[in-house]
LOZA-652209 format. One record per residue (C-alpha): residue in one letter; y negated, z, x. Coordinates in Angstrom, 3 decimals, padded with zeros to 6 digits. Example, Ala and Ser with C-alpha at 12.3 -4.5 7.8 and 13.67 -1.06 7.14 Angstrom:
BEGIN
[A, [004.500, 007.800, 012.300]]
[S, [001.060, 007.140, 013.670]]
***
This chain:
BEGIN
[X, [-041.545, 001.090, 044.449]]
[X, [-042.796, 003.405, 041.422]]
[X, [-044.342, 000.413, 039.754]]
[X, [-040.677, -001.026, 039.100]]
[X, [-038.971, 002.675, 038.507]]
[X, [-040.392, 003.181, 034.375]]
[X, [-038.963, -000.097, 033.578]]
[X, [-036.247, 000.531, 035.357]]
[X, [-035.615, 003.701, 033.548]]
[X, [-036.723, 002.066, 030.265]]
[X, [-033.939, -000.798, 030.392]]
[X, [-031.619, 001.929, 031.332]]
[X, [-031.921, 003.912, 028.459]]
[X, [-032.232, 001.614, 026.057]]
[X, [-028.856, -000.109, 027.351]]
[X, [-027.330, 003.419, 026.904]]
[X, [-028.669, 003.792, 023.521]]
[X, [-028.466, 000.561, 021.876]]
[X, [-025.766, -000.965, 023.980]]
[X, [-024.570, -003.673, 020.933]]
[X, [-021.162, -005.511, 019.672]]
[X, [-020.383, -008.506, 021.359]]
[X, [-017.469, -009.811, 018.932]]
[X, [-016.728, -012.431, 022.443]]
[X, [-013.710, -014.234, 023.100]]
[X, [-011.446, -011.263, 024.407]]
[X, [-012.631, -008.884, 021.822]]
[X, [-011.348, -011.194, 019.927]]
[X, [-007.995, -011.686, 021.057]]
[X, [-007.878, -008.259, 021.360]]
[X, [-008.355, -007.370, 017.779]]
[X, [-006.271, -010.557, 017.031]]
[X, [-003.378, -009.175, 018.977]]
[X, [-003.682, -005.575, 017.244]]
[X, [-003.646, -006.684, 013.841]]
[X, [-000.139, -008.916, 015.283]]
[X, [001.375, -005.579, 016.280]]
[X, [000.926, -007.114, 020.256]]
[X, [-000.267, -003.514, 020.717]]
[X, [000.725, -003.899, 024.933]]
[X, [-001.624, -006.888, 025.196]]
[X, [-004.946, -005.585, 022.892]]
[X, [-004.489, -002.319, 025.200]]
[X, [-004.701, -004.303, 028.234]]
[X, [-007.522, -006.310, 026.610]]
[X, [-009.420, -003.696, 025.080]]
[X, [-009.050, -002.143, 028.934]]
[X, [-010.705, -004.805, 031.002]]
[X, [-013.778, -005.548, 027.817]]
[X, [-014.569, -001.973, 029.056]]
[X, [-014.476, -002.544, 032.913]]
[X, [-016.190, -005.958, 032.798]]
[X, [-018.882, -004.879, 029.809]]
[X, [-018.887, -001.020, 029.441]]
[X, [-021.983, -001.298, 027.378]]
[X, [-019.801, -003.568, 024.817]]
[X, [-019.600, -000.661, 021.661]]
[X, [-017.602, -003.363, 019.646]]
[X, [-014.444, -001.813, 022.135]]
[X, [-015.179, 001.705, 020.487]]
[X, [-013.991, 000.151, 017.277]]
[X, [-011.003, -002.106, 018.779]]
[X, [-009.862, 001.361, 019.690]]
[X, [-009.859, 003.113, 016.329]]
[X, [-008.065, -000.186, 015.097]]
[X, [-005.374, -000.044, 018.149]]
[X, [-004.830, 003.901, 017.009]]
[X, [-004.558, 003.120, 013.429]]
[X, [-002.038, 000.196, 013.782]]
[X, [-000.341, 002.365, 015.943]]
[X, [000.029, 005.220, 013.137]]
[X, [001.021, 002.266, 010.630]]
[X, [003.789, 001.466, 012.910]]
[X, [005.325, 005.150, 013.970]]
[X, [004.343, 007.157, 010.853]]
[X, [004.764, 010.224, 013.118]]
[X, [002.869, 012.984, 012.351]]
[X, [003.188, 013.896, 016.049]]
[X, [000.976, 011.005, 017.044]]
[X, [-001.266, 011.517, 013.793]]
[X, [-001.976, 015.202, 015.203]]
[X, [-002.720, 014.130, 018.759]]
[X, [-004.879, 011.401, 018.131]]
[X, [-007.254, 012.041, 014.856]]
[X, [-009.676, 013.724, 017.280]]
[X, [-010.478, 010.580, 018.765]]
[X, [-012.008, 009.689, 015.291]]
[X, [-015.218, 012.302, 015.706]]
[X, [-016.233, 011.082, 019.277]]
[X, [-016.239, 007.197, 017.886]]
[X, [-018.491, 008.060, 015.154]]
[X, [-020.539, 010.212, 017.484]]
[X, [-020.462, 007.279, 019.939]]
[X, [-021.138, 004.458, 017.048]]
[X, [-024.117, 006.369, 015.387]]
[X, [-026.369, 006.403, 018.400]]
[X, [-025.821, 002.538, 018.193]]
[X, [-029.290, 000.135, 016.647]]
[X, [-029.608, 001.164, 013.055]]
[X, [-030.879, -002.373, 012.658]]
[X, [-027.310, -004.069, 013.602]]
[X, [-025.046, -004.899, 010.650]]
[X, [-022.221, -003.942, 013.061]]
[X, [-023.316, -000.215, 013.318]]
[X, [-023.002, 001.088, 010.017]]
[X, [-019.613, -001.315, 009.456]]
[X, [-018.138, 000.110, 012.223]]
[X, [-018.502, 003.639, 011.076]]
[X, [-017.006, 002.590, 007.724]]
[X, [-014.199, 001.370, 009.344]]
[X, [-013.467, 004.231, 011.506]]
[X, [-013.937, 006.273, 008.406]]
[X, [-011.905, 004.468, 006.228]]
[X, [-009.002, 003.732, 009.016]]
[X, [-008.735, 007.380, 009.170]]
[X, [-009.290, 008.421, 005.192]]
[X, [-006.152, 006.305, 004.427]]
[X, [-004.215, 008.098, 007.564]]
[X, [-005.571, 011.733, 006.453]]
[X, [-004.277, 010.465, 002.210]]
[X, [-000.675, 009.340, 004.220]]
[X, [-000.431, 012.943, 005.840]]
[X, [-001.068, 015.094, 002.576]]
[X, [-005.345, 015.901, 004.458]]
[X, [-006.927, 014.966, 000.846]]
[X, [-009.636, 017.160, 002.066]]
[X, [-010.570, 015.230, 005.309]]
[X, [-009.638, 011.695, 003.364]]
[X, [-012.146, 012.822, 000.516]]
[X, [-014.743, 013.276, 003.104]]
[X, [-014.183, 010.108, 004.967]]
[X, [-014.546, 008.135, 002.402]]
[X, [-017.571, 009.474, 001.181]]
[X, [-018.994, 008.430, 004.482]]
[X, [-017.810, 005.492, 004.615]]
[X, [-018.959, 004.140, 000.971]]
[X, [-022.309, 005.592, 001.698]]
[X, [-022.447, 003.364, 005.281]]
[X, [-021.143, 000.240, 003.217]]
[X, [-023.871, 000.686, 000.640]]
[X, [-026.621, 001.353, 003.239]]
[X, [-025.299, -001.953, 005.139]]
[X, [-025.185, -003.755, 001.572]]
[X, [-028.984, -003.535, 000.987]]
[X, [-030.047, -003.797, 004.657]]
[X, [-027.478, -006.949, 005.669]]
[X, [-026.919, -008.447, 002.249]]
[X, [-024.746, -011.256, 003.469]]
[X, [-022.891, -009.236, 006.660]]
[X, [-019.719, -010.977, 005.023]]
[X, [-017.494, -008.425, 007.132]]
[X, [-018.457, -005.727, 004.889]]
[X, [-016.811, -006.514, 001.641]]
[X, [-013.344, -006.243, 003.026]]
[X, [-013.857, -002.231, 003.269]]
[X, [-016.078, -002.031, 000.026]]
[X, [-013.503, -003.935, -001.592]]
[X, [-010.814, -001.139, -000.706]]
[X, [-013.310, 001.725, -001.130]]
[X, [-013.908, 000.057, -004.604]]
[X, [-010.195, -000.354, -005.206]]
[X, [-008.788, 003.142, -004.054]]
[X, [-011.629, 004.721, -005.867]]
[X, [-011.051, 003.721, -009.114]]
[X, [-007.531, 003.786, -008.844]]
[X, [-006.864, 007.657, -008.028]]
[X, [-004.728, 009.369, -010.374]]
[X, [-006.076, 013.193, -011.617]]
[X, [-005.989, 015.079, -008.214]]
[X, [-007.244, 016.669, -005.575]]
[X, [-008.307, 013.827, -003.642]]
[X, [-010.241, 012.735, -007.061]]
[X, [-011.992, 016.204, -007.537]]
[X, [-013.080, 015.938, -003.709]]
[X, [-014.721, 012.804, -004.665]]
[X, [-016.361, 013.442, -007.829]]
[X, [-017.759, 016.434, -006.470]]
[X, [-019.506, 013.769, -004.583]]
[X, [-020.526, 011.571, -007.706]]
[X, [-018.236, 008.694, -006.079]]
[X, [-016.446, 005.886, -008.765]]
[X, [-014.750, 003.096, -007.782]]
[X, [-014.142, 000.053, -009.906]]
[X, [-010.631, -001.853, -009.052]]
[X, [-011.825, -005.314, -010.784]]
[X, [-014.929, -005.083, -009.077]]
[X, [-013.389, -004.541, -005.597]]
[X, [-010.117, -006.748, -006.011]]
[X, [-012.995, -009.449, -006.881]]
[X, [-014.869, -008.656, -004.053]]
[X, [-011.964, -008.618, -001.775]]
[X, [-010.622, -012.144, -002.898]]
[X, [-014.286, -013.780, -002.732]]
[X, [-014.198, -012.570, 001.067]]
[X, [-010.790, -014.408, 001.556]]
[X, [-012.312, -017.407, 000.168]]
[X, [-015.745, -017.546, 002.164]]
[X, [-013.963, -015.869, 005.790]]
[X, [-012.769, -019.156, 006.692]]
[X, [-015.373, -021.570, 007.074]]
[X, [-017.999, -018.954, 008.205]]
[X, [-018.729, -016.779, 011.620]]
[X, [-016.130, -014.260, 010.365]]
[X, [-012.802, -015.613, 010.394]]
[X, [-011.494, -013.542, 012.620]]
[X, [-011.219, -010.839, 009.717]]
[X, [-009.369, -012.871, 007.605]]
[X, [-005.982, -011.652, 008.431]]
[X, [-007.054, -008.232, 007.923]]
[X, [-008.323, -008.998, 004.379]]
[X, [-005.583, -010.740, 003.702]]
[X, [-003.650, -007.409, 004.415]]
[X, [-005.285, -005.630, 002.111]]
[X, [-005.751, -007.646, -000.596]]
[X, [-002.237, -008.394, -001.050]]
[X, [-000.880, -004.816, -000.898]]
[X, [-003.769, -003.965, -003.878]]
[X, [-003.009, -006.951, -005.812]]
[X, [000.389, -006.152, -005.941]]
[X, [000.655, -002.048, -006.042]]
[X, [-002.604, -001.304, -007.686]]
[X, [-003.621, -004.080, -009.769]]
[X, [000.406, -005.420, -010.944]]
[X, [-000.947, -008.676, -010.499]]
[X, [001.650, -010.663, -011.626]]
[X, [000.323, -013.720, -009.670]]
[X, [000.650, -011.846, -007.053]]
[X, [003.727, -013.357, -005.162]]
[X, [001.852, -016.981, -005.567]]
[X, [-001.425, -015.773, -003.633]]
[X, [000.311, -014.015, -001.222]]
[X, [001.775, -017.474, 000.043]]
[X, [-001.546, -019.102, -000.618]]
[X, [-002.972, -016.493, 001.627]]
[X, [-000.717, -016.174, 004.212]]
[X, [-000.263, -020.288, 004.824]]
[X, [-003.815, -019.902, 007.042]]
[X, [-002.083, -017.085, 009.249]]
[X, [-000.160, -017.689, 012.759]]
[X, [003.614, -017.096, 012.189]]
[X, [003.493, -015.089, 015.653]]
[X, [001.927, -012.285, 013.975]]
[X, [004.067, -009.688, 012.757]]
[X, [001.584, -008.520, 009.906]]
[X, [001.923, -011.932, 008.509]]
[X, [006.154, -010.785, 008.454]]
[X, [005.390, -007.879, 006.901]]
[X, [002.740, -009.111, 003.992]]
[X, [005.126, -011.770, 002.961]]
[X, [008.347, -009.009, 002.899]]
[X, [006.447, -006.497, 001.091]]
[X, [005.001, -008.703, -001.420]]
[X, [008.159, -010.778, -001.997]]
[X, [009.971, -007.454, -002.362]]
[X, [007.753, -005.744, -004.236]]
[X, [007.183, -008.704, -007.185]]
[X, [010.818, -009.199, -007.468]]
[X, [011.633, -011.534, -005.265]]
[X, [013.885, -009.502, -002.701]]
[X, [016.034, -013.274, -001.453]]
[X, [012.767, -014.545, -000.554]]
[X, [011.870, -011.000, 001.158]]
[X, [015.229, -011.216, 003.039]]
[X, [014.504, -014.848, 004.379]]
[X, [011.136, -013.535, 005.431]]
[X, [011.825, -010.453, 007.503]]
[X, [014.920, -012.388, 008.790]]
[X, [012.498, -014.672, 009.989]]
[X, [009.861, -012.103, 011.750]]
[X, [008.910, -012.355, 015.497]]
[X, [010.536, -010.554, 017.644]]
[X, [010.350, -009.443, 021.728]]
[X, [009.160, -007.232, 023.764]]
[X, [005.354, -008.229, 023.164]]
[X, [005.738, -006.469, 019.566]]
[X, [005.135, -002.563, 018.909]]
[X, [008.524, -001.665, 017.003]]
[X, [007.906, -001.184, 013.504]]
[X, [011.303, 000.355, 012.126]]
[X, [009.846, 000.338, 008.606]]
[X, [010.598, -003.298, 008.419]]
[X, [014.353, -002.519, 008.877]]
[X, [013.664, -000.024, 005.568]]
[X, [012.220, -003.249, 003.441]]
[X, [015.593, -005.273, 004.739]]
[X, [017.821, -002.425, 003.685]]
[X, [015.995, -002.211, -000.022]]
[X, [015.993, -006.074, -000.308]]
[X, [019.566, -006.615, 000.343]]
[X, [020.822, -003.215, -001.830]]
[X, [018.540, -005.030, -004.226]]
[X, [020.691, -008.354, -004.412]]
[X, [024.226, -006.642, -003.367]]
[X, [024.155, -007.627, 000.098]]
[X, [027.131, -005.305, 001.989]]
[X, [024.700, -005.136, 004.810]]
[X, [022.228, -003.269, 003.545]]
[X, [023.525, 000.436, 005.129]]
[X, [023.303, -001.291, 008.229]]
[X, [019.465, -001.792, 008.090]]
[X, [019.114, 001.722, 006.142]]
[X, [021.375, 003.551, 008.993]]
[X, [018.927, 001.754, 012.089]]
[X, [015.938, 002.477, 010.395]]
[X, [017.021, 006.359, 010.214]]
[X, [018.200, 006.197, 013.703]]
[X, [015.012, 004.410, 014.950]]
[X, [012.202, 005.773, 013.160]]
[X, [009.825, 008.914, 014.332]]
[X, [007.887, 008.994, 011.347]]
[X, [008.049, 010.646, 008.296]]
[X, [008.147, 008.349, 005.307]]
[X, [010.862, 006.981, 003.555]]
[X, [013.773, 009.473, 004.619]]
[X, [014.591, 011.040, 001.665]]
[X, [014.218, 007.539, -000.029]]
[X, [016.722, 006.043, 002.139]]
[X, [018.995, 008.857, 001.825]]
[X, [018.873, 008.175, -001.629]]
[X, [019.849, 004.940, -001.800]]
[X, [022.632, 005.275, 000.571]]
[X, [023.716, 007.858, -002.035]]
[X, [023.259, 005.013, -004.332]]
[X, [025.713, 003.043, -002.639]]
[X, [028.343, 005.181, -002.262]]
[X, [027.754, 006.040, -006.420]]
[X, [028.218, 002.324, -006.620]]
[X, [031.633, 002.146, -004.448]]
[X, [032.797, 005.016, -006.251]]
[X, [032.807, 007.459, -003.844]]
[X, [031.435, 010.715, -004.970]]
[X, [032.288, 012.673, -002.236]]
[X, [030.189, 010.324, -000.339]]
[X, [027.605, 010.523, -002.923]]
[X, [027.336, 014.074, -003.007]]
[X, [026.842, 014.439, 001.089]]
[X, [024.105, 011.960, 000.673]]
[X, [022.317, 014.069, -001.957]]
[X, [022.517, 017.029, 000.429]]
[X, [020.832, 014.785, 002.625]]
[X, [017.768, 014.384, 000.401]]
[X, [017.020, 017.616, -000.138]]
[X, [017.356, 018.704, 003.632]]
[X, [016.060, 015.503, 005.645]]
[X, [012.611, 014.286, 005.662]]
[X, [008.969, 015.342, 004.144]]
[X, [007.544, 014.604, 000.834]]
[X, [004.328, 012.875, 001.710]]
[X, [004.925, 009.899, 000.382]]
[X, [005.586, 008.786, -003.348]]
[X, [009.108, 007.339, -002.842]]
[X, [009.939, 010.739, -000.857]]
[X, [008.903, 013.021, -003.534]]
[X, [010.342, 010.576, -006.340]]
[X, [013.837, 010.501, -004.313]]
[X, [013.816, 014.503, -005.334]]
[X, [013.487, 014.124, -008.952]]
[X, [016.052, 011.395, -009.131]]
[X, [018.973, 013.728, -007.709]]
[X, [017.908, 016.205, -009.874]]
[X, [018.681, 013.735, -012.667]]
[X, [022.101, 013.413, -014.308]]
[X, [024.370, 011.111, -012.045]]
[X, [023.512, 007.825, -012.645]]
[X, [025.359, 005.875, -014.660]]
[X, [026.616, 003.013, -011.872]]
[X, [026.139, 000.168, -015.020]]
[X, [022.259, 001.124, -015.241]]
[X, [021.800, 001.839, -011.698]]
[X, [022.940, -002.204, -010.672]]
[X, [021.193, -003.137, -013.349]]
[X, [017.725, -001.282, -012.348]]
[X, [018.658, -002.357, -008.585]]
[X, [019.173, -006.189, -009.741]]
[X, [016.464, -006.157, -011.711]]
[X, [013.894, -004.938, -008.677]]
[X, [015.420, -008.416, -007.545]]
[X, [014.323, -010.502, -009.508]]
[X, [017.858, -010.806, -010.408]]
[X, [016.926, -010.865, -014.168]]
[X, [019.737, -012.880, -015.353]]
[X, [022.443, -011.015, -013.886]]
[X, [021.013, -007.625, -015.144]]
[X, [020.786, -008.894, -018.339]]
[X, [024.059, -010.188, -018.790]]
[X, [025.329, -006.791, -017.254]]
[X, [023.492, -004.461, -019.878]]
[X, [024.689, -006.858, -022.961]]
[X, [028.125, -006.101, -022.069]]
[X, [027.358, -002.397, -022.962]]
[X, [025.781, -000.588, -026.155]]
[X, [023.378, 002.663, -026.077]]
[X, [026.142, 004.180, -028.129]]
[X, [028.646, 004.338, -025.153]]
[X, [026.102, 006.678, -023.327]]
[X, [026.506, 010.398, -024.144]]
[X, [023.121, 011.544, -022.631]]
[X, [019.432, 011.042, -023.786]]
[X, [018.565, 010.075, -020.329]]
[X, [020.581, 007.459, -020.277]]
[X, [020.246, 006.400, -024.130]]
[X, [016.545, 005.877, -022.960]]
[X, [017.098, 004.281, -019.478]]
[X, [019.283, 001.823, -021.130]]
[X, [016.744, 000.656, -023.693]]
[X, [013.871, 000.821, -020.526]]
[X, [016.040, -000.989, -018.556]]
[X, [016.361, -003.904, -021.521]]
[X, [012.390, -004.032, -022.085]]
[X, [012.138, -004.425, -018.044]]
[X, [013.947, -007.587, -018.330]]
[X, [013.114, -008.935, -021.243]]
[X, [009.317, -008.215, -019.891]]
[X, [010.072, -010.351, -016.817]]
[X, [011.852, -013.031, -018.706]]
[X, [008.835, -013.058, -021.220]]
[X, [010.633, -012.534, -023.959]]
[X, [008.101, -010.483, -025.302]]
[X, [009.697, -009.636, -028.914]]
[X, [012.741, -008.261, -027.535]]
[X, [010.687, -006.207, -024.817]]
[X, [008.544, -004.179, -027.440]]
[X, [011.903, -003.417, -029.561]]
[X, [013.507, -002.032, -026.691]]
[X, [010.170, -000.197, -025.523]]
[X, [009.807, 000.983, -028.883]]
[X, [013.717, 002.244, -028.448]]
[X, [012.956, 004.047, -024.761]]
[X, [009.913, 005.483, -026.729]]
[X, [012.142, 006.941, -029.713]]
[X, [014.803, 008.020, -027.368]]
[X, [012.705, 009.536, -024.318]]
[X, [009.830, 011.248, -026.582]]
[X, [010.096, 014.835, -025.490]]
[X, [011.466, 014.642, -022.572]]
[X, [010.189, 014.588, -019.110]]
[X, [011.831, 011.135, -018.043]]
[X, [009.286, 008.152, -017.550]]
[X, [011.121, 005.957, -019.607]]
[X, [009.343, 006.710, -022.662]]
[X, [005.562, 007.045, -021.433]]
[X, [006.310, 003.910, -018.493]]
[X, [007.644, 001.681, -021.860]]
[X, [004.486, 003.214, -023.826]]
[X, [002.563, 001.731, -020.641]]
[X, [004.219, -001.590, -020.607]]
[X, [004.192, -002.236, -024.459]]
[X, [000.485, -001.975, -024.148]]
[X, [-000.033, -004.473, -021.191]]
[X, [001.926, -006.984, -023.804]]
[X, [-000.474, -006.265, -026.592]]
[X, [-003.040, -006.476, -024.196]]
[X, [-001.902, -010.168, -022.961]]
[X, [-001.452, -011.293, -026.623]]
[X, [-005.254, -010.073, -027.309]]
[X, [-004.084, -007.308, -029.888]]
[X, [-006.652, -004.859, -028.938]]
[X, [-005.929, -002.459, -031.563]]
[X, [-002.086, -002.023, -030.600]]
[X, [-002.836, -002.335, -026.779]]
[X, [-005.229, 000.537, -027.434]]
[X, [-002.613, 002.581, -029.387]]
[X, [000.306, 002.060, -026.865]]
[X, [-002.503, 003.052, -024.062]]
[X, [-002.885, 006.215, -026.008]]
[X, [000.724, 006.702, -026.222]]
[X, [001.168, 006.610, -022.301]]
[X, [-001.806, 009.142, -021.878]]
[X, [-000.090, 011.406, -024.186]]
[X, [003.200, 012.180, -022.807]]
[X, [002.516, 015.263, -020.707]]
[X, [004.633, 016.956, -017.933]]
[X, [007.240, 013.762, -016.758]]
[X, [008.413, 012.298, -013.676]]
[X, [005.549, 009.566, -013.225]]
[X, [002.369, 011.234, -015.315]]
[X, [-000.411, 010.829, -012.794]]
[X, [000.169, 007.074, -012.203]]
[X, [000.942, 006.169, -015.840]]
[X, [-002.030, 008.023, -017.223]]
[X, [-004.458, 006.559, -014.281]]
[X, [-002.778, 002.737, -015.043]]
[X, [-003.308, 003.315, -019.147]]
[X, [-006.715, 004.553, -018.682]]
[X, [-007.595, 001.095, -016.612]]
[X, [-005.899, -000.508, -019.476]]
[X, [-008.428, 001.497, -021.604]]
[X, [-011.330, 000.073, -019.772]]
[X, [-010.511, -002.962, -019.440]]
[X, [-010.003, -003.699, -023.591]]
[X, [-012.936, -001.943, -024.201]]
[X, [-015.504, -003.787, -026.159]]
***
């Protein structure tokens, strides 16, 4: 019996060490159903790969996906605390895996990555700055061992995207401590090249997911403003049962101005007991509908407040409940709301901490509030014919001197009427100069990208400059990072 017992142990270890990813069929529908928000089902899934092939490591990454499409979904910090410890065991788990699989060093870029942009959601720039650094280290390392592991670029393309898109911070200074730059054309690139090639090759099963990403850069990060247009290209190839697919087309119709089409969207989004609840949905309703007028929009803001556990977009929604009481003319009901902002939620989130500066504002003027609200829209018409009724002169304050003029140049800029869009820039500019409103550095900004389009280097470079220049306002860190990508991208 000894003759049999080394081999034995041999086969034993090595299926211990170098157990392997078996992307099979119910992986697969597992990681289909997570990325659908059918978080029930992938657990169950995920749950019998492990009792029928415990050796299968690809379930060790199905489970940092379930945990971080859980976190997208609940936003609780709660839930963030109690499960970001399962992130050291995975890596422990995935690093003992064959250094010669592409899968290995992917996976530990994902579960690096997955939890980087959880750790940059809950304020840990520390831990985020450290995950990433892992993970574009195991992307590169998988880049010149597995040249054409097509599964790769979707996380290199975000690495490469986030990177180069951090504002001055301390999540930058973490990185450049490790001698980490990003490039956003290079990854945006990369990321729509994957889209392309996933389809027809052993991948596809990824394609949602780079979808997902790709849309949300194109259309925060990059201001692609062909961004609406791919979205739908994208999104054609993806099952209408998934909830993500709900959600990309929402957020991207909503965010490019198109908050009708966003409405018809979400309106339109799966529902049942199969789905995780994602409450933040009910938050993009409520902004799309304020957006076009629709009465019903405190309904959606008041259910997402009474069903969320997270803690984004609070204070936001406060605020634009305040909005719409401003709006009806009720500043008793206005005032309560502002309370509201100050007391209720956290500040982790961009629209959180910008919901505090805007009550610290003057009131706003209700005439330039519906205009700014129909012009997120895509209501550029309406907003236009609103703020020709008026003149700067009526206003009494700089602020609103300046948002009036900003306001203009928005539209005009979306109706590419480019003439009229630099003279009112040039008007926020004049107006806003000195003060710590965006509406002079954001027009700066803006009258650059138009130079830019028309090829007028030297005036797209002096606008540029202008943006960089305005110190201590509402917006600095994002203007200054989105001018200095203007920079680069004119340079010579």
């Amino acid at each position: 019996m000894s003759k049999y017992f080394l081999p034995i142990l041999l086969c034993l270890i090595s299926t211990r060490t170098f157990a392997g990813f078996d992307a099979n069929a119910n992986c697969n529908q597992a990681y289909k159903n997570i990325l659908s928000f059918k978080l029930k089902a992938a657990r169950q899934q995920i749950d019998h790969e492990k009792a029928i092939h415990p050796q299968n490591s690809f379930t060790i990454l199905l489970d940092d996906y379930y945990d971080y499409f859980w976190m997208l979904s609940t936003e609780s910090k709660n839930d963030y605390d109690r499960l970001k410890s399962n992130k050291a065991d995975r890596l422990d788990r995935l690093d003992d895996e064959d250094k010669n699989s592409p899968w290995r060093n992917f996976a530990l870029a994902q579960v690096n990555l997955h939890w980087a942009l959880l750790n940059a959601r809950f304020g840990d720039n520390t831990a985020a700055g450290f995950a990433i650094n892992k993970a574009h280290r195991q992307l590169q390392d998988n880049q010149k061992k597995f040249p054409t592991f097509l599964p790769d670029d979707i996380p290199l393309g975000v690495v490469n995207v986030a990177l180069g898109a951090l504002p001055d911070g301390a999540l930058k200074s973490i990185l450049n401590i490790f001698g980490i730059k990003g490039s956003i054309s290079n990854g945006i690139t990369m990321l729509q090249n994957t889209i392309a090639q996933l389809p027809a090759s052993n991948y596809a099963m990824f394609y949602d997911e780079a979808v997902f990403y790709t849309t949300y850069l194109q259309t925060d990060v990059v201001n692609d403003e062909h961004a609406y247009t791919k979205m739908l290209k994208y999104t054609a190839r993806m099952d209408n049962s998934s909830l993500l697919k709900s959600y990309i087309e929402g957020y991207i119709a909503l965010r490019s101005g198109h908050s009708n089409e966003a409405i018809s969207f979400l309106d339109k989004r799966p529902d049942g007991n199969e789905y995780q609840p994602y409450p933040y949905l009910d938050y993009l309703m409520a902004i799309a509908k304020m957006n076009v007028s629709d009465n019903s929009a405190n309904d959606y803001f008041n259910k997402f407040l009474q069903t969320n556990k997270g803690v984004n977009f609070i204070k936001d929604s406060y605020l634009h409940l305040a909005w719409d009481a401003l709006l009806d003319g009720n500043t008793k009901r206005y005032t309560a709301f502002t309370q509201l902002v100050k007391t209720k939620g956290y500040t982790y989130n961009d629209k959180d901490k910008r919901a505090l500066t805007e009550i610290a504002d003057p009131q706003y003027n209700p005439d330039l509030l519906r205009a700014r609200l129909w012009f997120d829209g895509g209501l550029y018409a309406k907003a236009l014919a609103l703020l020709k009724e008026q003149n700067a002169d009526k206003y009494t304050t700089t602020h609103d001197k300046a948002e009036y003029h900003y306001r203009l140049g928005r539209i005009y800029d979306a109706m590419q009427q480019d003439s009229n869009a630099l003279n009112s820039y040039q008007q926020a500019i004049n107006l806003g100069k000195g003060t710590n409103y965006y509406f002079a550095p954001m027009s700066a900004l803006r009258a650059g990208n138009i130079y830019e389009q028309h090829h007028d280097i030297s005036r797209a470079n002096t606008y540029y400059n202008m943006a960089i220049g305005f110190k201590n306002h509402q917006q600095e860190n994002s203007i200054e990072q989105k001018a200095k990508e203007g920079l680069k991208r004119i340079k010579p």
